[in-house]
C-alpha positions as CSV (number, residue, x, y, z in Angstrom):
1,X,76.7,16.2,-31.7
2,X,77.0,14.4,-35.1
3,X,73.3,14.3,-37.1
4,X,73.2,11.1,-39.2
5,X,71.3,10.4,-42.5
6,X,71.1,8.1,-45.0
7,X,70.2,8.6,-48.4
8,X,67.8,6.1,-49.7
9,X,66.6,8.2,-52.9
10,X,69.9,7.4,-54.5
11,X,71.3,4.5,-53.4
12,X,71.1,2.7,-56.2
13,X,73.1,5.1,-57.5
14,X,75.9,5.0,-55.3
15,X,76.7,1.5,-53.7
16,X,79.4,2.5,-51.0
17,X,77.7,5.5,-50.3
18,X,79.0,7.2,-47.2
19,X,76.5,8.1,-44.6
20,X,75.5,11.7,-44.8
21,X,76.3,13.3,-41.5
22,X,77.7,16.4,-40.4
23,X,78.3,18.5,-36.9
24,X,77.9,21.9,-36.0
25,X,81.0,23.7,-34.8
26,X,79.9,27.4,-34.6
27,X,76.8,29.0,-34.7
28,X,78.0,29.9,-38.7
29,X,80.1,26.5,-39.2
30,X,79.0,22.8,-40.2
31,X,81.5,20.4,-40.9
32,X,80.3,16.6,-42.9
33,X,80.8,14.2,-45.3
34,X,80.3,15.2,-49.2
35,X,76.6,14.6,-50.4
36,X,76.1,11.8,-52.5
37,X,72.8,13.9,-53.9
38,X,71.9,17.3,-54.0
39,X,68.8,16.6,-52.2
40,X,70.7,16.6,-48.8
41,X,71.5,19.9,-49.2
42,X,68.7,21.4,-49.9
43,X,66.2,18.8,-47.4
44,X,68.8,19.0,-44.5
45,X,70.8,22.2,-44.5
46,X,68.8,24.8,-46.5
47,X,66.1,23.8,-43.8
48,X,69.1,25.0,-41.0
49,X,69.8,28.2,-43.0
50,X,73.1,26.8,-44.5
51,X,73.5,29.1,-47.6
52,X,77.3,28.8,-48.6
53,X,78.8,25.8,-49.2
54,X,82.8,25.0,-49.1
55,X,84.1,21.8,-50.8
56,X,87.4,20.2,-50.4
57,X,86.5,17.2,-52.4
58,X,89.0,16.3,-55.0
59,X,86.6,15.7,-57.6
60,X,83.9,18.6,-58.5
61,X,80.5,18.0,-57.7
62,X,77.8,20.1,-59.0
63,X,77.2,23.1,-57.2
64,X,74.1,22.7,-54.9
65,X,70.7,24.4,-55.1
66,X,69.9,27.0,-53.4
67,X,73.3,28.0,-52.2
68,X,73.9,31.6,-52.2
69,X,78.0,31.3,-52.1
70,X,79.7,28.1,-53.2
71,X,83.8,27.2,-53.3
72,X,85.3,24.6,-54.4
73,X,89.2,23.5,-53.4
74,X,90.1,20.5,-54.3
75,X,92.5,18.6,-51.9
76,X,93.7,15.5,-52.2
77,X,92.4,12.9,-49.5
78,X,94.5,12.9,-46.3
79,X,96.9,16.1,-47.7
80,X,96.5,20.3,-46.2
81,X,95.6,22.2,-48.9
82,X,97.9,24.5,-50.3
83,X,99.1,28.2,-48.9
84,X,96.7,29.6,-51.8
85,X,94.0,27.2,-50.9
86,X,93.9,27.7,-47.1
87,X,93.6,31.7,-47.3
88,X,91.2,31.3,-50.0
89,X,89.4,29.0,-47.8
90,X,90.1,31.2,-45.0
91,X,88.9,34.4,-46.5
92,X,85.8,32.4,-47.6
93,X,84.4,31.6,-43.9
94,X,85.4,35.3,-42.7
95,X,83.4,36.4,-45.3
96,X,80.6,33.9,-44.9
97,X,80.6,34.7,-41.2
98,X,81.0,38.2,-41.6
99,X,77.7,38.4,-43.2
100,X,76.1,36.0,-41.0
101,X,75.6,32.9,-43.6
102,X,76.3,29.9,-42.1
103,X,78.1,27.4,-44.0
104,X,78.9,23.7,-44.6
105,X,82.3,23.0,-44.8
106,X,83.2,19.0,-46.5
107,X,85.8,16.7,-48.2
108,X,84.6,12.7,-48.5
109,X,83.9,11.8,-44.6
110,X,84.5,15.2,-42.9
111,X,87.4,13.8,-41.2
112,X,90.7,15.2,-42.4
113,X,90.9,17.6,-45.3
114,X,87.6,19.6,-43.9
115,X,88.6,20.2,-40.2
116,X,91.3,21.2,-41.6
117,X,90.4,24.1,-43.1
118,X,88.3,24.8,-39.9
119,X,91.2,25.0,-37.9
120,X,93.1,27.4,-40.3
121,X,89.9,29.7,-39.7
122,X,89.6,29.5,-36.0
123,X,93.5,30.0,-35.6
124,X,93.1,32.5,-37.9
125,X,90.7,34.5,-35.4
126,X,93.0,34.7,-32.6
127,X,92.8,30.9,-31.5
128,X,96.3,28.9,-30.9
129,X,96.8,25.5,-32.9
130,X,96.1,23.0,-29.6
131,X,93.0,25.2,-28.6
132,X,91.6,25.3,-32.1
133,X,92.0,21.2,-32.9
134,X,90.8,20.5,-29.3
135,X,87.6,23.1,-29.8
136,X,86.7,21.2,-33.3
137,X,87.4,17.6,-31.8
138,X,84.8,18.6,-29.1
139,X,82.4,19.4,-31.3
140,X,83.2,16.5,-33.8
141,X,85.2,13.6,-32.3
142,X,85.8,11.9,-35.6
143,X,88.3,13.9,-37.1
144,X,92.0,12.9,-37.5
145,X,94.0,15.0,-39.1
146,X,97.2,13.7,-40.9
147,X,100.8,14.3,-39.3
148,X,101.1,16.1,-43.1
149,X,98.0,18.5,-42.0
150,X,99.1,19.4,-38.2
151,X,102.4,20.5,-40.0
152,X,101.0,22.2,-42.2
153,X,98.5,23.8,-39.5
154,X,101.6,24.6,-37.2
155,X,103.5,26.6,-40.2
156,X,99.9,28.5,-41.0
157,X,100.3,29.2,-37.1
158,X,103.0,31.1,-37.5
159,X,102.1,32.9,-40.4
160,X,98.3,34.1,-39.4
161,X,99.9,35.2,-35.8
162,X,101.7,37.9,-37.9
163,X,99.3,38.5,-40.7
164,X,96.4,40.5,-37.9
């Protein structure tokens, strides 16, 4: 299910503002769009129990309020992140998880670059490539990741299967 808001406090401020809207995967894992405001964080999510955030904008936003753990990896739009980036990532939900935080997990639309790294973490876990994408795409239909991101995703395959 994909919740949908619109930010009318800053508008203004932001004229091809991208709806703010995001899905949950797992009982720990959100995946959306980037938040044009820091009030969407803290009105929406805070009021879920989100308390870590993971960002895969390319540009740095500022770090929200109220977040107990924040990341920030910057990928360009429509590329995987980089071997570094993806176990950083990686490490990041297991931790976040681990500890029971739920977290919110976002590039620009939520589309690409974010489910993504979503993928990398449930394959991680145990889950094979097809299983993983399909799981995510159940839970939030939008996403498209690039041919350059399911290569990338069938090399991480690979790798995690033999890092347990």
């Amino acid at each position: 299910m994909i919740v949908k808001k619109i930010c009318f406090e800053c508008e203004e401020d932001h004229p091809k503002i991208i709806p703010f809207e995001y899905s949950k995967i797992t009982a720990n894992i959100f995946i959306g769009t980037n938040m044009c405001c820091q009030g969407h964080f803290k009105k929406e999510l805070l009021v879920k129990g989100i308390k870590a955030d993971l960002s895969l904008e390319e540009n740095k936003m500022d770090t929200p309020w109220g977040v107990e753990m924040f990341l920030w990896l910057p990928v360009k739009d429509h590329n995987p992140p980089s071997k570094e980036q993806v176990f950083a990532g990686v490490n990041f939900l297991k931790t976040c998880v681990k500890n029971q935080k739920k977290v919110y997990v976002h590039c620009a639309r939520g589309h690409t670059r974010a489910p993504t790294m979503v993928i990398a973490y449930l394959v991680s876990k145990g889950m094979n490539l097809e299983k993983a994408l399909s799981f995510v795409k159940k839970k939030r239909p939008v996403i498209h990741p690039t041919k350059a991101q399911l290569s990338f995703l069938k090399k991480f395959e690979k790798v995690a299967r033999n890092v347990k």
